[in-house]
NUTOR-422518 format. One record per residue: z, y, x of N, C-alpha, C in turn; residue number from 0. Coordinates in pm, whole numbers, plus 50000, padded with zeros to 5 digits. Each point is the difference from the previous one (the first is absolute). Example, Ala and Ser with C-alpha at 12.3 -4.5 7.8 and 13.67 -1.06 7.14 Angstrom:
<nodes>
<node <50780, 49431, 51319>, <50000, 50119, 49911>, <50000, 50120, 50090>, 0>;
<node <49928, 50105, 49965>, <50006, 50119, 50082>, <50073, 50109, 49923>, 1>;
</nodes>
This chain:
<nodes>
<node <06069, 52107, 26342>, <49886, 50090, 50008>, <49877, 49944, 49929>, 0>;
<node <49965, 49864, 49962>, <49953, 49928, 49921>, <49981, 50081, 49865>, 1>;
<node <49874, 50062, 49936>, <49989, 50018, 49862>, <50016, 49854, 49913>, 2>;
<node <50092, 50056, 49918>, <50058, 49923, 49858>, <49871, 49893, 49945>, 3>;
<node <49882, 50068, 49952>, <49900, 49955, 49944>, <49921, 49903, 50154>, 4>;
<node <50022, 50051, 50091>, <49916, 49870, 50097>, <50087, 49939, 50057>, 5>;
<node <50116, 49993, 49987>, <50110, 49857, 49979>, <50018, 49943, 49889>, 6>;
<node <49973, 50047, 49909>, <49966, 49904, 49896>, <49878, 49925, 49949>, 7>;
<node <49916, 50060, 50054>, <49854, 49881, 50007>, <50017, 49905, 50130>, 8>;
<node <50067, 50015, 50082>, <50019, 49959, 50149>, <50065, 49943, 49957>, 9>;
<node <50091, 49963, 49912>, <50088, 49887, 49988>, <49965, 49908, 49885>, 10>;
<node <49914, 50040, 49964>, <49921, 49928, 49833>, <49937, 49882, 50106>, 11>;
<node <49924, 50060, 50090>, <49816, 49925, 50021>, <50158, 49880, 50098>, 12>;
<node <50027, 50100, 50090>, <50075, 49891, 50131>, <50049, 49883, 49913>, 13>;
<node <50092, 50047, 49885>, <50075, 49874, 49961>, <49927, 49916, 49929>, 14>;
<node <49882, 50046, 49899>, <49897, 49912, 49982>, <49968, 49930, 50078>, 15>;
<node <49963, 49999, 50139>, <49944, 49982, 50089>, <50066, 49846, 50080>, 16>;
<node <50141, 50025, 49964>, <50082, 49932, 50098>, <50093, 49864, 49906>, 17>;
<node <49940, 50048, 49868>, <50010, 49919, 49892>, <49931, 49908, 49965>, 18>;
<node <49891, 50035, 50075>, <49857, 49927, 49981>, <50011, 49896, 50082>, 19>;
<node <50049, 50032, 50104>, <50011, 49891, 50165>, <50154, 49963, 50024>, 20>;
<node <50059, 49908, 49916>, <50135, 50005, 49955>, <50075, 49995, 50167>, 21>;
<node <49947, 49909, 50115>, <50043, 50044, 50116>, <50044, 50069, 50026>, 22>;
<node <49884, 50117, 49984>, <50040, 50153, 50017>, <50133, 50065, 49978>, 23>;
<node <50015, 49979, 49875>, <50090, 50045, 49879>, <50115, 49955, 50096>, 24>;
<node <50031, 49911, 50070>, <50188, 50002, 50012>, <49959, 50038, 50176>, 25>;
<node <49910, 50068, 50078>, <49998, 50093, 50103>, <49977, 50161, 50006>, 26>;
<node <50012, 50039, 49891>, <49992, 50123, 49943>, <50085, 50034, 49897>, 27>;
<node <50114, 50008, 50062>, <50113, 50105, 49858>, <49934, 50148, 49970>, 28>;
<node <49889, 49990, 49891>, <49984, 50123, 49943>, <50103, 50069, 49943>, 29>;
<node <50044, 49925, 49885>, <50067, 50049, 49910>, <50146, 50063, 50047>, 30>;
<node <50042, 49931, 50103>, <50129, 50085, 50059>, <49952, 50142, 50035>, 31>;
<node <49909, 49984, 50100>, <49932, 50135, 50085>, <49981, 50105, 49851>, 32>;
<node <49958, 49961, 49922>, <49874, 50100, 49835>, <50196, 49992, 49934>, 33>;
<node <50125, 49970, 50024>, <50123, 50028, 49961>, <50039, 50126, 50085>, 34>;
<node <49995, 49990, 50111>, <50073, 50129, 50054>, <49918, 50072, 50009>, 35>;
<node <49882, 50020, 49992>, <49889, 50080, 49981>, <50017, 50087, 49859>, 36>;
<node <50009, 49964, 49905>, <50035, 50034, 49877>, <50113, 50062, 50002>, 37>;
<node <50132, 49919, 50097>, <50100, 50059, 49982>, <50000, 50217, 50063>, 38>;
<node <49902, 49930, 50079>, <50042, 50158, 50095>, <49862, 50095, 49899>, 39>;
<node <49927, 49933, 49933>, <49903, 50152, 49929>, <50058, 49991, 49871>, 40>;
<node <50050, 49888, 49907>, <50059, 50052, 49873>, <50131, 49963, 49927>, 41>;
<node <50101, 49969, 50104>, <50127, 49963, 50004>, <50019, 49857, 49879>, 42>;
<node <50105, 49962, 49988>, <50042, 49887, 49889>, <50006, 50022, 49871>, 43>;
<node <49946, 50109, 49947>, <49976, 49997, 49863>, <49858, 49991, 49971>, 44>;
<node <49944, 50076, 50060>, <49862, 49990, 49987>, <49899, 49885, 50069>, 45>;
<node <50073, 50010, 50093>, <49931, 49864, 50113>, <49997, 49897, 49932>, 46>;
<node <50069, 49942, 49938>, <50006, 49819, 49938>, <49892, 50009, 49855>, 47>;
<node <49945, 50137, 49990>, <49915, 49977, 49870>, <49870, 50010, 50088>, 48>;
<node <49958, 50062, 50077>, <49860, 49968, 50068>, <50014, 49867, 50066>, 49>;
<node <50098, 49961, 50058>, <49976, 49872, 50092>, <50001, 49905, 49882>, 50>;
<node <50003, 49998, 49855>, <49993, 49902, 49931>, <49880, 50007, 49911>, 51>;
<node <49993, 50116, 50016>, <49796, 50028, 49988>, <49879, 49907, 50073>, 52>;
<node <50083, 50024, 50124>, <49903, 49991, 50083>, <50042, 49814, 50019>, 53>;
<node <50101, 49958, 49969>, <49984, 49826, 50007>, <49958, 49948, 49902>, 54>;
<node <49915, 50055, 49918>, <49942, 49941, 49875>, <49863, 49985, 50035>, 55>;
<node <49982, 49981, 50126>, <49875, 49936, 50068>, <49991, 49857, 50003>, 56>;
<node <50128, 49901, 49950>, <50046, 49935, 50029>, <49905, 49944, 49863>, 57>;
<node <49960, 50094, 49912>, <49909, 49941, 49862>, <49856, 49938, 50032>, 58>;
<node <49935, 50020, 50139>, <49919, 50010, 50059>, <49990, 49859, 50079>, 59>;
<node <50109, 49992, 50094>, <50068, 49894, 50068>, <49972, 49874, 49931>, 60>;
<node <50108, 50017, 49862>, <49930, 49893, 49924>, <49896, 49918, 49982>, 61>;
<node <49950, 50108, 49972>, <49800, 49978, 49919>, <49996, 49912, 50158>, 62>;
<node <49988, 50069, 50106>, <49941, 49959, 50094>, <50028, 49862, 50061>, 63>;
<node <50115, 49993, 50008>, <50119, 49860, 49975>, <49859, 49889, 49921>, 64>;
<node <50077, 49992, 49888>, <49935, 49962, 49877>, <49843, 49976, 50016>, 65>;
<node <49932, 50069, 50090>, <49884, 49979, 50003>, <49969, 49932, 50133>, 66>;
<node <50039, 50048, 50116>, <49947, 49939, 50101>, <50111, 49879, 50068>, 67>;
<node <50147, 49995, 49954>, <50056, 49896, 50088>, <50088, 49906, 49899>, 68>;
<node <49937, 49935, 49916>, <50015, 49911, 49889>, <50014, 49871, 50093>, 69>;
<node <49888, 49982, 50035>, <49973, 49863, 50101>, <50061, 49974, 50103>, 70>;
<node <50016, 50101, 50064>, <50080, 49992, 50152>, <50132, 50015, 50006>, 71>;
<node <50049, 50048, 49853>, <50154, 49946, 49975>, <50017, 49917, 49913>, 72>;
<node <49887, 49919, 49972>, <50030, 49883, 49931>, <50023, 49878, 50103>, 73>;
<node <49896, 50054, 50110>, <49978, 49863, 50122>, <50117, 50023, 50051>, 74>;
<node <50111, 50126, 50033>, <50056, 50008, 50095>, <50128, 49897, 49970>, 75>;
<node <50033, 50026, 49860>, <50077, 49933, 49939>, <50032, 49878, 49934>, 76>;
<node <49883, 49923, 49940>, <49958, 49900, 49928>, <49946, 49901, 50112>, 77>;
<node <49900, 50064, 49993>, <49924, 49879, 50119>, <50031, 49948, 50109>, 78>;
<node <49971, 49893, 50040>, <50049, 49893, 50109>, <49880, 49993, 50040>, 79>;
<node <49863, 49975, 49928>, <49893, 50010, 50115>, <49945, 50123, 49991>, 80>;
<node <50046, 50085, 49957>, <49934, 50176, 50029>, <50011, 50009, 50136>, 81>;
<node <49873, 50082, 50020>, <49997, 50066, 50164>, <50129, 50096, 50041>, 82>;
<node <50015, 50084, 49864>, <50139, 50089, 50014>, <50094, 49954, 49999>, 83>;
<node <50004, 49882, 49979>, <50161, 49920, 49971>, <50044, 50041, 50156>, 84>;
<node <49967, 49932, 50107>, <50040, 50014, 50116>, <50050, 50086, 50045>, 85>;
<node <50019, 50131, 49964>, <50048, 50127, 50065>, <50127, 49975, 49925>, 86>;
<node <50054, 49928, 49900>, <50116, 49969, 50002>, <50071, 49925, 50025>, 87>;
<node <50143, 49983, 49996>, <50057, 49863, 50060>, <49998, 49949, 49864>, 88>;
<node <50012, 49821, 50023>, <50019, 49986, 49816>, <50111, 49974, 49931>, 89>;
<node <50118, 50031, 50096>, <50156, 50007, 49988>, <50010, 50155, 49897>, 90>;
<node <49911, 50061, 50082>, <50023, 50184, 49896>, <49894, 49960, 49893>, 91>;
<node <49899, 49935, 49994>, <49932, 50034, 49884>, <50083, 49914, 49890>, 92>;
<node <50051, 49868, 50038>, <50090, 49931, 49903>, <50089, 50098, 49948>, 93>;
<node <50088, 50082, 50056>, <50087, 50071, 49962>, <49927, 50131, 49948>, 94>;
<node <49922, 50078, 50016>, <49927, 50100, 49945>, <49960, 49856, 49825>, 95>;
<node <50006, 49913, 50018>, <49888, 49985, 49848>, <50146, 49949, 49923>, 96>;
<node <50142, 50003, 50020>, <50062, 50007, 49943>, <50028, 50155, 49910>, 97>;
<node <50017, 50109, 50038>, <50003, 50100, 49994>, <49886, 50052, 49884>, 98>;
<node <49892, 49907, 50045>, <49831, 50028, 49925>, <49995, 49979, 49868>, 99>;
<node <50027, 49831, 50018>, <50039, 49926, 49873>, <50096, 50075, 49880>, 100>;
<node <50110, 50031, 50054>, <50100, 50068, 49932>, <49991, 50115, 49957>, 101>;
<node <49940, 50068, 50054>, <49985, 50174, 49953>, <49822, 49969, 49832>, 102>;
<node <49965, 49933, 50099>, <49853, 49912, 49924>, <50061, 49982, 49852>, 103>;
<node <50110, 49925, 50008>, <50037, 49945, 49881>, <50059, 50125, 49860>, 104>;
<node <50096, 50095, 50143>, <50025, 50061, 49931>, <49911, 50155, 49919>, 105>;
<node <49896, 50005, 50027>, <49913, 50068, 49974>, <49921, 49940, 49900>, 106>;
<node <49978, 49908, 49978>, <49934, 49919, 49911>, <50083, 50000, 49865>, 107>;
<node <50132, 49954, 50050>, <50132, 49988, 49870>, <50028, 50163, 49915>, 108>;
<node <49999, 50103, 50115>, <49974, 50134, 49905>, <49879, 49985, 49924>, 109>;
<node <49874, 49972, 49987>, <49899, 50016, 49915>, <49950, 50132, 49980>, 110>;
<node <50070, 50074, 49921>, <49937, 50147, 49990>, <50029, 50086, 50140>, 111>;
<node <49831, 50099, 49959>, <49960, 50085, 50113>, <50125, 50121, 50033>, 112>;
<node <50074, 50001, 49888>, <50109, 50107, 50047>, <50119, 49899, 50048>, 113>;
<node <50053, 49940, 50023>, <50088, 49894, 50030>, <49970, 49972, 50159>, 114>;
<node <49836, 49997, 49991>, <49965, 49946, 50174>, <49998, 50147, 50049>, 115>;
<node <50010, 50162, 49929>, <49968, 50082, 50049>, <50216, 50008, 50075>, 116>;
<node <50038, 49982, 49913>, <50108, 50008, 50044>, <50081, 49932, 50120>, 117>;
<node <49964, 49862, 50024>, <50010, 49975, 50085>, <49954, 49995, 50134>, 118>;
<node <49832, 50083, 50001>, <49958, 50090, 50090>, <50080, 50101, 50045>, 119>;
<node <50086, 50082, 49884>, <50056, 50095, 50040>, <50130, 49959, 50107>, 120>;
<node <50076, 49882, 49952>, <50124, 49959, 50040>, <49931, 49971, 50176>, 121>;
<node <49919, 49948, 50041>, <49940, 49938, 50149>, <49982, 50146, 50072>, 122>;
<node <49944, 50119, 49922>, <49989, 50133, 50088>, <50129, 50105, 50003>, 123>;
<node <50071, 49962, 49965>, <50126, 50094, 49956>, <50075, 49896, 50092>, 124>;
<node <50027, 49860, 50031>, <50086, 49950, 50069>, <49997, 50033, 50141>, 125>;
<node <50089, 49993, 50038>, <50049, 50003, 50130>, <49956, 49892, 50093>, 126>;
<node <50005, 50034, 50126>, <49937, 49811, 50082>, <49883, 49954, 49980>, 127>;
<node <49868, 50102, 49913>, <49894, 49964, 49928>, <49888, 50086, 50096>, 128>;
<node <49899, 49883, 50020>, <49902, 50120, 50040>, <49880, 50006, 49910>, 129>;
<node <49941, 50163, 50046>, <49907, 50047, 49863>, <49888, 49908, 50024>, 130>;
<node <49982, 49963, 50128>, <49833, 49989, 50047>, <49990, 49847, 49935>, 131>;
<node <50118, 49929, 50051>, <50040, 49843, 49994>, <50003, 49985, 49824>, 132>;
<node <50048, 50078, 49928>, <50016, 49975, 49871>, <49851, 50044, 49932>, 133>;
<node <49933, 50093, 50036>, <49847, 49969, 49937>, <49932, 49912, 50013>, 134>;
<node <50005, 49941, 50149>, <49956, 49914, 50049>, <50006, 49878, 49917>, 135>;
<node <50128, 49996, 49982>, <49988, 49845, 49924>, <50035, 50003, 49833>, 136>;
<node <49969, 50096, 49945>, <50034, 50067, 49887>, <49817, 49979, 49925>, 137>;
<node <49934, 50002, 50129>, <49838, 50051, 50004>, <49957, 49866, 50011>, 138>;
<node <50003, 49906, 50080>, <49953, 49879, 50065>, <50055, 49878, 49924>, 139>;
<node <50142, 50013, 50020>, <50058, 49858, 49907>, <50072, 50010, 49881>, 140>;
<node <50002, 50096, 49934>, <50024, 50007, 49858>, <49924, 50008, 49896>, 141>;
<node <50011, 49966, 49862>, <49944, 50023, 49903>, <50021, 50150, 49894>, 142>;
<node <50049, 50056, 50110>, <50039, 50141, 49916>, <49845, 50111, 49971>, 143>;
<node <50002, 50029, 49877>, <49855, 50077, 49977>, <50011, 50118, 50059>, 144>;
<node <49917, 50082, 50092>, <49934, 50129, 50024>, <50151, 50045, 49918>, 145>;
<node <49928, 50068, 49876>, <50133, 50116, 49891>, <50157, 49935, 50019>, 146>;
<node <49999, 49863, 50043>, <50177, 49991, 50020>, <50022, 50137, 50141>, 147>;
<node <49916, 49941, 50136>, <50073, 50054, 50100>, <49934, 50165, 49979>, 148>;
<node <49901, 50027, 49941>, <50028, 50161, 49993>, <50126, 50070, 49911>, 149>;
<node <49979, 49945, 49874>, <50120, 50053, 49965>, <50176, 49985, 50067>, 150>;
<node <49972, 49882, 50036>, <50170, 50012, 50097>, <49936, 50076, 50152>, 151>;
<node <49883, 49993, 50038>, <50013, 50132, 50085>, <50055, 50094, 49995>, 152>;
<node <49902, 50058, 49880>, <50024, 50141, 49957>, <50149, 50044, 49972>, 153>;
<node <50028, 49913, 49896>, <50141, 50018, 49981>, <50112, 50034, 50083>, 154>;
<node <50017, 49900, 50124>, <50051, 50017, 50136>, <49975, 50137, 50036>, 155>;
<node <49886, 50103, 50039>, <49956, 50099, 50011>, <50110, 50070, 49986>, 156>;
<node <50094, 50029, 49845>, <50105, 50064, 49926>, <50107, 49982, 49991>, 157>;
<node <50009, 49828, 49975>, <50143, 49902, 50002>, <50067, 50018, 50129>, 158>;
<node <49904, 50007, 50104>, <50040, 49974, 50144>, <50031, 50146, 50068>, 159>;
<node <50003, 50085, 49967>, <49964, 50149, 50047>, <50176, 49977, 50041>, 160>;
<node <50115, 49964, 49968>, <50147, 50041, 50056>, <49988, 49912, 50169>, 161>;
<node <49964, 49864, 49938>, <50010, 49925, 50135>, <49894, 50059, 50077>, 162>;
<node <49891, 50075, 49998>, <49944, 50078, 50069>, <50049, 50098, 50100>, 163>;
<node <50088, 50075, 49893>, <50088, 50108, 50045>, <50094, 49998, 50073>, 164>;
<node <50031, 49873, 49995>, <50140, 49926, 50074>, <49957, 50006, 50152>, 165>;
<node <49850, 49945, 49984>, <49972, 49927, 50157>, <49959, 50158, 50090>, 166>;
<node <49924, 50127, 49887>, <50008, 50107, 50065>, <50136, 50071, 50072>, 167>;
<node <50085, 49998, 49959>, <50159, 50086, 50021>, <50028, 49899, 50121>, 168>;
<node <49958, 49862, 49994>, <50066, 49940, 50153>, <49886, 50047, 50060>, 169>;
<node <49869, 50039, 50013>, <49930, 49997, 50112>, <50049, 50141, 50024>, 170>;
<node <50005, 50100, 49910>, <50041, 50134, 50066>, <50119, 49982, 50104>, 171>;
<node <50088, 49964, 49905>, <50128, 49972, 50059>, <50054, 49954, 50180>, 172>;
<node <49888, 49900, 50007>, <49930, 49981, 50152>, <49950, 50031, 50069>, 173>;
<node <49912, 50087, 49958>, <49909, 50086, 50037>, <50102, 50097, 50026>, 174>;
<node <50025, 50045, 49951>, <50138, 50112, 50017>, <50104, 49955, 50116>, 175>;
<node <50015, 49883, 50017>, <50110, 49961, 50090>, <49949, 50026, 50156>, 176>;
<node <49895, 49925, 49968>, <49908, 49996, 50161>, <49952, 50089, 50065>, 177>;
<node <49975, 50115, 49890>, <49961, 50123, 50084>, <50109, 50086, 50050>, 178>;
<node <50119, 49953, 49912>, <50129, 50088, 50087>, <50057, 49940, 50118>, 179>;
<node <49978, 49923, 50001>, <50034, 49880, 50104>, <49884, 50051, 50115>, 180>;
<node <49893, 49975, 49999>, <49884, 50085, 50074>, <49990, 50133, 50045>, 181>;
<node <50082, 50083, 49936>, <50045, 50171, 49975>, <50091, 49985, 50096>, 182>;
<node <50057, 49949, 50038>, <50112, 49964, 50064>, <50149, 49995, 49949>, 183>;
<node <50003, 49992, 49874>, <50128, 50009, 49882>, <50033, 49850, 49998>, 184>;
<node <50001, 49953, 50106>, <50050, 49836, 50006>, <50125, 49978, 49920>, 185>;
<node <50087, 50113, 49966>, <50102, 49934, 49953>, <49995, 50024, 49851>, 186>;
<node <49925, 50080, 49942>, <49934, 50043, 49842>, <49943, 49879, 49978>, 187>;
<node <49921, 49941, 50079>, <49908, 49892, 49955>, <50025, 49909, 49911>, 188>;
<node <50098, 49922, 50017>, <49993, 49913, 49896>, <50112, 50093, 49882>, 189>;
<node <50038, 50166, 50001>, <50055, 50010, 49895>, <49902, 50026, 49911>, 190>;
<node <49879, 50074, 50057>, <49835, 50030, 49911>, <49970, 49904, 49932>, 191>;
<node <50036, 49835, 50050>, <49932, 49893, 49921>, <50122, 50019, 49874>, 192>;
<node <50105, 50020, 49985>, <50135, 50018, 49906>, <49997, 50022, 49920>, 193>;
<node <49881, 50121, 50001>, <49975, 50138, 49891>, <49923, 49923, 49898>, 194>;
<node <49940, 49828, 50019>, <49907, 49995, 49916>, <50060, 49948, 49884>, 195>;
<node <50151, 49922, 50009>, <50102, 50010, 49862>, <50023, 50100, 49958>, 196>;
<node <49972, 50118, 50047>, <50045, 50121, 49932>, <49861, 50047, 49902>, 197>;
<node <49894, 49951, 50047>, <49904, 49980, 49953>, <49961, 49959, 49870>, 198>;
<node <50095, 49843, 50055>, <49985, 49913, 49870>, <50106, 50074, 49842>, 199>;
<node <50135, 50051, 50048>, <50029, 50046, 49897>, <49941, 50087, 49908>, 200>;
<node <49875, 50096, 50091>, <49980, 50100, 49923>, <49847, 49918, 49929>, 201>;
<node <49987, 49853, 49939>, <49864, 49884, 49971>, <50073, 50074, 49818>, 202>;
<node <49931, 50002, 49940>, <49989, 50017, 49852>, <50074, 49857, 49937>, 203>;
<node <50087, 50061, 49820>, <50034, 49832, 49977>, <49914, 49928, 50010>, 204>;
<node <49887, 50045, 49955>, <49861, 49912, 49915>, <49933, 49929, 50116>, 205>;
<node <50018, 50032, 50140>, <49940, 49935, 50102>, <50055, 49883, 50055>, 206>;
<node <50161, 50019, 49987>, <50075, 49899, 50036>, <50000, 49893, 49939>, 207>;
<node <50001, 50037, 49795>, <50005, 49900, 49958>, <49878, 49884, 50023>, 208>;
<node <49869, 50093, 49969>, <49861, 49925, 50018>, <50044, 49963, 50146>, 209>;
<node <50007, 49958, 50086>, <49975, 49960, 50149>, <50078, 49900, 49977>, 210>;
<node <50172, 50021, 49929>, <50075, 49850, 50057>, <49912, 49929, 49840>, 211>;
<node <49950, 50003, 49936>, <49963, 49944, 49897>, <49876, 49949, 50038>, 212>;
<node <49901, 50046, 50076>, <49860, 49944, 49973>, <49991, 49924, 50179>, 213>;
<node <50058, 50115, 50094>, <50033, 49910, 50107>, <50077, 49869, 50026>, 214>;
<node <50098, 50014, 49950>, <50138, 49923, 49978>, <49953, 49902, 49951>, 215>;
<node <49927, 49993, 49904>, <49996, 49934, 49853>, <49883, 49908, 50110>, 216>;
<node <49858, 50065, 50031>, <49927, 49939, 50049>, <49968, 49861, 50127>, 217>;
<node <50111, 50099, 50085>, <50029, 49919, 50145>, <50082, 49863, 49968>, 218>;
<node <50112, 50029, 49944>, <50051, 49838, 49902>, <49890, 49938, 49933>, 219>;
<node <49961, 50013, 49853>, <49923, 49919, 50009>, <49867, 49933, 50065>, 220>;
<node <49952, 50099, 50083>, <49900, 49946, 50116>, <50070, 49879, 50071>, 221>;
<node <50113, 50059, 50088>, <50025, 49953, 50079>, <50113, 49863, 49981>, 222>;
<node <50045, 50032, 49861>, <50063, 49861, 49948>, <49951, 49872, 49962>, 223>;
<node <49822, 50029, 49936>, <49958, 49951, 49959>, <49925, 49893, 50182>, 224>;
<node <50007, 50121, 50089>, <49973, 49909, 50136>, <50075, 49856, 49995>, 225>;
<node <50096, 50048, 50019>, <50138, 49883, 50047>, <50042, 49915, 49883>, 226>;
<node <49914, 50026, 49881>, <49979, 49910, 49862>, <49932, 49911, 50043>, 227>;
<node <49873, 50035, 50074>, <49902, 49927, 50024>, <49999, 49912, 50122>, 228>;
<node <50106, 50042, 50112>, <49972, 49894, 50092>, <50125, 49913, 49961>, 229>;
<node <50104, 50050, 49929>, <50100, 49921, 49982>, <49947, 49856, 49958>, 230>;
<node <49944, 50035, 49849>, <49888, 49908, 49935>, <49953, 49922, 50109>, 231>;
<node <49922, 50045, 50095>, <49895, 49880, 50077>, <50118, 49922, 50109>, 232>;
<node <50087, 50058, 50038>, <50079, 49933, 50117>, <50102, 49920, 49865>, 233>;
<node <50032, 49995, 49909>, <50051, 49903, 49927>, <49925, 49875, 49973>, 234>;
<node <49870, 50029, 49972>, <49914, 49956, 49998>, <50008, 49856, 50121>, 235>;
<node <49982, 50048, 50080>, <49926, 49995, 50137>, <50178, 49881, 50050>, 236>;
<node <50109, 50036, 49943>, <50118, 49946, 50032>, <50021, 49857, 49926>, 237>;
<node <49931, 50020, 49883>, <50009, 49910, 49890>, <49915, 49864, 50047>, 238>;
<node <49836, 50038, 50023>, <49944, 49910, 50089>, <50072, 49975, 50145>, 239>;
<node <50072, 50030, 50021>, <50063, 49950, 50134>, <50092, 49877, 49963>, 240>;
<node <50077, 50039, 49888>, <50062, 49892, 49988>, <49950, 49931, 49934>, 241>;
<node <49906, 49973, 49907>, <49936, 49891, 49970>, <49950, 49869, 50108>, 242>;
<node <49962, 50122, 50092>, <49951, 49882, 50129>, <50084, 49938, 50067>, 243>;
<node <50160, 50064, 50007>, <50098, 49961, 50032>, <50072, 49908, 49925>, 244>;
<node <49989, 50002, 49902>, <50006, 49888, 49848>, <49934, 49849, 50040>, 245>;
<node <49808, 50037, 49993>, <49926, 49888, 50065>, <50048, 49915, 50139>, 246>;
<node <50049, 50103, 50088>, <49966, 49941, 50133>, <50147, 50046, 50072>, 247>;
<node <50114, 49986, 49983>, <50189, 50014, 50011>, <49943, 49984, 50196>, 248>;
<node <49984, 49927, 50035>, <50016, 50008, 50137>, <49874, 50083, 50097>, 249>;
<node <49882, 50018, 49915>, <49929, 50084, 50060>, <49920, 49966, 50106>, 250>;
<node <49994, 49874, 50000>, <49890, 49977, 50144>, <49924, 49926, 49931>, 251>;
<node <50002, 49968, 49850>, <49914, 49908, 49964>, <49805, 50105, 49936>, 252>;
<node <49947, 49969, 50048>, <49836, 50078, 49936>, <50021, 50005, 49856>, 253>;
<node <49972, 50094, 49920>, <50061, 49990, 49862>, <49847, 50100, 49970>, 254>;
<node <49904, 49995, 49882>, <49915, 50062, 50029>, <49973, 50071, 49808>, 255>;
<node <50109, 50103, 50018>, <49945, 50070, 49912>, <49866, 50074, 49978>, 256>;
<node <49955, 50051, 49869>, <49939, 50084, 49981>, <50078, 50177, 50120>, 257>;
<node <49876, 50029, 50048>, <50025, 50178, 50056>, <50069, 50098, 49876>, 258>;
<node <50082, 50059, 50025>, <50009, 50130, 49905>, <49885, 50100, 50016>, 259>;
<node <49940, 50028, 49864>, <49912, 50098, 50032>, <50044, 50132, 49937>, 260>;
<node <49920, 50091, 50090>, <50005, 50089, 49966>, <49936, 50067, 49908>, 261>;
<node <49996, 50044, 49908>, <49897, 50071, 49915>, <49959, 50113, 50061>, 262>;
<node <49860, 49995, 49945>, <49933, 50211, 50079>, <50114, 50053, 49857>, 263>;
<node <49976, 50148, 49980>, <50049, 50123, 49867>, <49899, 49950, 49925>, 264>;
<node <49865, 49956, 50007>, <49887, 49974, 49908>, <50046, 49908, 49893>, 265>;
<node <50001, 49851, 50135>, <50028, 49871, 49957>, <50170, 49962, 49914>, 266>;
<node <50087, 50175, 50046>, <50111, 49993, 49905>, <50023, 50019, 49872>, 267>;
<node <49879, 50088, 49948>, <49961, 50040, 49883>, <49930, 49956, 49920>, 268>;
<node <50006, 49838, 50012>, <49892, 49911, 49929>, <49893, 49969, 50016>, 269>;
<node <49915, 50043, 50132>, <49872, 49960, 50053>, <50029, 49862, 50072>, 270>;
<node <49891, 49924, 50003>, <50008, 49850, 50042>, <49995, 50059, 50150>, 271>;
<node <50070, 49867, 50136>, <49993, 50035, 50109>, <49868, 49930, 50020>, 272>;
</nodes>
């Protein structure tokens, strides 16, 4: 019963809002709620092009990122005597600045602004990715310019419209189940959720291909490039083990290496620590 036009400023300002106070942001699932909302006023064809309208607030996010929490995700992460350091453990921030370092590096090694736009695109199109978490540190600890992450915004906007569509047909699909189930059609219920492969057959070639291609394509290398990166540090991390085990065979003797350090993403990219 909600007009179209004041759910869609209602979901502009809120998610601004809750973007701003990143807390916020993971006690408020907007974006599920502004999904079935969409689903029930302009079904799955039309729905995944306003809701991708309307997440290009996320250009905003940025700026704001970028402008006001530079410092406080530099302390949260880097610093040992930052006031913010403390709200983390320094077991996760060690392991968060592996991740830092590495993505750091690899953003730097693309060079051109369409190269970093692209791999903007690959972090919002993946799977297991969150939007808020990836501006966040897209904004704060990278060297990517303003025009990289708008244009792989934007782009996403279009690229992303199947995996959009995908996530609409399951929410109907559920939506559909639960209310027959609620109707009292308990035994329809989970055949309503059924209908949404029947769904999927009737997806266009051109949607399928773009989705297993830009999804597919994306979530691997995101997520390969993860387990690239800790592989790297726990080899790492194995190698100095046995060195010390090399030095010191029985192990009770004080043996006093140098610490392994960690690099910040800054200090990985050729800045002095």
């Amino acid at each position: 019963s909600i007009p179209l036009w004041t759910a869609c400023c209602g979901f502009i300002f809120i998610d601004v809002l809750r973007k701003a106070f990143p807390l916020i942001y993971f006690l408020c699932p907007l974006g599920s709620i502004m999904v079935i909302y969409l689903c029930d006023r302009m079904g799955s064809v039309t729905g995944p092009i306003l809701y991708h309208a309307l997440k290009l607030n996320d250009l905003f996010t940025f700026w704001l990122y970028r402008r006001y929490y530079v410092n406080i995700a530099n302390g949260i992460i880097d610093g040992e005597g930052s006031r913010w350091a403390r709200y983390m453990p320094r077991e996760m921030r060690m392991a968060l600045l592996v991740l830092d370092r590495g993505w750091n590096m690899r953003f730097s090694a693309a060079a051109g602004p369409l190269r970093q736009a692209v791999i903007v695109m690959a972090w919002t199109l993946s799977y297991y990715m969150d939007d808020m978490v990836n501006t966040f540190w897209l904004a704060t600890r990278s060297t990517v310019p303003t025009v990289s992450f708008m244009g792989g915004t934007i782009a996403c906007a279009f690229v992303g419209y199947p995996k959009t569509h995908l996530k609409f047909l399951t929410m109907m699909a559920a939506s559909d189940a639960i209310s027959r189930t609620h109707g009292g059609e308990e035994e329809n219920g989970f055949g309503g959720f059924l209908g949404f492969f029947e769904d999927i057959e009737r997806l266009a070639v051109w949607e399928v291909v773009i989705f297993v291609v830009s999804a597919g394509a994306a979530t691997c290398y995101v997520h390969g490039t993860h387990v690239v990166l800790v592989y790297g540090e726990v080899s790492r991390a194995f190698k100095r083990w046995l060195m010390w085990r090399s030095v010191d065979p029985a192990g009770d003797t004080a043996v006093h290496l140098p610490p392994p350090t960690v690099m910040s993403g800054r200090q990985g990219l050729g800045e002095a620590p």
